[in-house]
C-alpha positions in Angstrom: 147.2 96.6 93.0 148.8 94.0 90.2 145.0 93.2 88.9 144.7 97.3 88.6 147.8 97.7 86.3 147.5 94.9 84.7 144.1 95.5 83.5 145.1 99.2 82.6 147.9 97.7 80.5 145.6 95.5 78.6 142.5 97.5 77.9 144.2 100.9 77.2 142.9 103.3 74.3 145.3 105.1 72.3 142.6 106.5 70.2 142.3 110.6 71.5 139.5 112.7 70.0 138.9 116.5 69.9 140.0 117.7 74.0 140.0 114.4 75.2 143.4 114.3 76.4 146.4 112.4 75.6 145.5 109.0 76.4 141.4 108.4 76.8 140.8 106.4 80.2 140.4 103.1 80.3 136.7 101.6 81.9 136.2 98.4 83.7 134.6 96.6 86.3 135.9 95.7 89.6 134.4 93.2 92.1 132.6 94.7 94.8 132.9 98.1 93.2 131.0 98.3 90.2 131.8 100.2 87.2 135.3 102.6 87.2 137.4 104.5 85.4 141.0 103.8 85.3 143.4 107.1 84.1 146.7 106.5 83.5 149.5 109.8 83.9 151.2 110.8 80.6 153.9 113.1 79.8 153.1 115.5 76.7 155.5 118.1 75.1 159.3 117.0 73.9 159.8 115.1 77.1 157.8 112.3 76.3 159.8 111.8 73.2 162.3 109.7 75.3 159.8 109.8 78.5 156.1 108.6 78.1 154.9 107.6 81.4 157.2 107.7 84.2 157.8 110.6 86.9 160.4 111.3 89.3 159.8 110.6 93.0 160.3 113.9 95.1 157.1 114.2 97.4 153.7 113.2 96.9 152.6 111.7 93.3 150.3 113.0 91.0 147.5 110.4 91.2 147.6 111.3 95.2 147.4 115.1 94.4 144.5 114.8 92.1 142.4 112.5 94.5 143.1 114.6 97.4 141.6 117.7 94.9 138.4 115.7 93.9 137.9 115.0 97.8 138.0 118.4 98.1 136.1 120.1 95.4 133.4 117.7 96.0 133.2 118.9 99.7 133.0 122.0 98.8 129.6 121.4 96.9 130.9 120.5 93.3 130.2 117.4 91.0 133.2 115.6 90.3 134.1 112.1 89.9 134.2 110.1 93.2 137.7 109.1 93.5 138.6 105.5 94.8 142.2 104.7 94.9 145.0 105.8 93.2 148.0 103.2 92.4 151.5 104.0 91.4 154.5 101.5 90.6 158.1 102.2 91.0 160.5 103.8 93.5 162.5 106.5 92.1 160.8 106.6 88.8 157.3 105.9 88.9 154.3 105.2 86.7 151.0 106.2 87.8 147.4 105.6 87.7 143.7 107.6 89.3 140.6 105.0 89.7 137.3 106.7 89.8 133.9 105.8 90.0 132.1 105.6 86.1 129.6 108.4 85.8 127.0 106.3 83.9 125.2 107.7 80.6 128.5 110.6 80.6 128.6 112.9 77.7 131.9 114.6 77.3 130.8 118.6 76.6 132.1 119.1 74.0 130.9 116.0 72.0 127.3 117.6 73.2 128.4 120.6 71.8 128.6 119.0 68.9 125.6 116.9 68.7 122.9 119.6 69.9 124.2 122.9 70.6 121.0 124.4 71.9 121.2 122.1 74.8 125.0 122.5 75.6 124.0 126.2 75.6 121.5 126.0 78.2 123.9 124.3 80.3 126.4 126.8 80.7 124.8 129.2 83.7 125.6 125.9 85.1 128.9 125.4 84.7 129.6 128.9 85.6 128.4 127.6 88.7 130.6 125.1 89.2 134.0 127.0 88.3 132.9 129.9 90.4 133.0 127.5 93.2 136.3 126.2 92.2 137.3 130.1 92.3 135.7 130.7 95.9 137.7 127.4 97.1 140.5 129.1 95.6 141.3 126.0 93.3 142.7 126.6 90.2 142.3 123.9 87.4 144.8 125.5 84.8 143.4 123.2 82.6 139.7 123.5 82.5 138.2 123.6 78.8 134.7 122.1 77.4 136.6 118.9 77.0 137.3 118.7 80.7 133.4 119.0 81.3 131.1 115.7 81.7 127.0 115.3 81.7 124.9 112.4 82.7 121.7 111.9 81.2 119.7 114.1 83.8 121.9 116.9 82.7 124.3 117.0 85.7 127.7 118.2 84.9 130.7 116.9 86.2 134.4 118.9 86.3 137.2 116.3 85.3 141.1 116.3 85.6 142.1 118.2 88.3 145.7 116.4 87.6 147.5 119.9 87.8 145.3 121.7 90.0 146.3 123.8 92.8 145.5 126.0 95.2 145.4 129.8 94.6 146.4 132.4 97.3 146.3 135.5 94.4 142.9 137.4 94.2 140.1 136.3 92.8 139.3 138.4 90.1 142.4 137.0 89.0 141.5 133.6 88.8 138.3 134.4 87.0 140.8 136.1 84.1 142.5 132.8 84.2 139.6 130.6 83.8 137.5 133.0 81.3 140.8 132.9 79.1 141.9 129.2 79.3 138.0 128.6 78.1 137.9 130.8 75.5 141.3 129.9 74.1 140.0 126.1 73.8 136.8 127.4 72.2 138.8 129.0 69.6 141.2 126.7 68.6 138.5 124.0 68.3 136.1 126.6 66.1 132.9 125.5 68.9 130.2 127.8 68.9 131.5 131.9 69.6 128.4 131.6 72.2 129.9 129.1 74.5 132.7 132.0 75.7 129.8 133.6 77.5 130.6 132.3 81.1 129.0 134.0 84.0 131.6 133.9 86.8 130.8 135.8 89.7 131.8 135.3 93.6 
């Protein structure tokens, strides 16, 4: 677990580009593993003024939460990272980390949106898709946005950082709203392409 941290602490990025989070993740290779991705947990807002990385212990920890989702969602038919181990250190206050498996060739969305638009278009029947599946699972990703969208080279997409997901017991039309509004918003306040709020989300 020391090896994991350690290498976090010495590789990390604080270079953040357009919906790419707070702190980029950090990729390595393990032994017997192969290529990974190592994500460390951040606080954002006016607590991490005096509070960057550490949570309080009160039940399970964030990196847990988020591994147990991508087990899930990926059960339920949806590409997502394949999550290997999560590592957190501290007892009351706790720092925490998510270890995934690299998805080679990746392409954030977004950064294809802005490369070649024509394609990013044609790929959005399938990520509606993909978040109606995440609706019919009842699994709400409050945070979902082109950002949080990854494609391979064969044009597979991949739905990233389910870090405050949860689970959804209200109907579903409702969390289509949700999603169709938390995806536009992004769209607007990054000036992408009008054309990319045109989500097909149907269950």
């Amino acid at each position: 677990m020391g090896t994991l941290i350690d290498f976090f602490n010495a590789g990390e990025d604080k270079t953040a580009g357009i919906l790419k989070g707070r702190v980029p993740p950090c990729h390595g290779i393990l032994p017997e593993t192969g290529p990974v991705v190592i994500k460390t947990y951040r606080r954002g807002g006016i607590v991490s003024l005096i509070n960057k990385n550490r949570y309080l212990k009160t039940g399970t920890s964030r990196p847990e939460k988020e591994f147990e989702f991508l087990i899930h969602a990926g059960k339920a038919g949806l590409n997502v990272p394949t999550p290997l181990i999560f590592a957190t250190q501290g007892f009351l206050f706790y720092r925490a980390w998510l270890v995934t498996k690299k998805i080679e060739n990746q392409i954030s969305y977004t950064d294809l949106v802005l490369k070649n638009e024509k394609a990013a278009l044609s790929l959005l029947s399938s990520i509606s898709l993909n978040i109606s599946l995440l609706i019919e699972n009842r699994i709400h990703h409050v945070d979902l946005h082109p950002g949080n969208i990854l494609i391979d080279k064969t044009r597979n997409i991949y739905i990233i950082d389910f870090d405050k997901a949860c689970y959804s017991s209200k109907p579903k039309h409702w969390l289509i709203r949700q999603y169709e509004k938390r995806w536009a918003r992004a769209v607007d306040k990054y000036r992408l392409p009008h054309a990319l709020k045109q989500l097909e989300l149907c269950v």
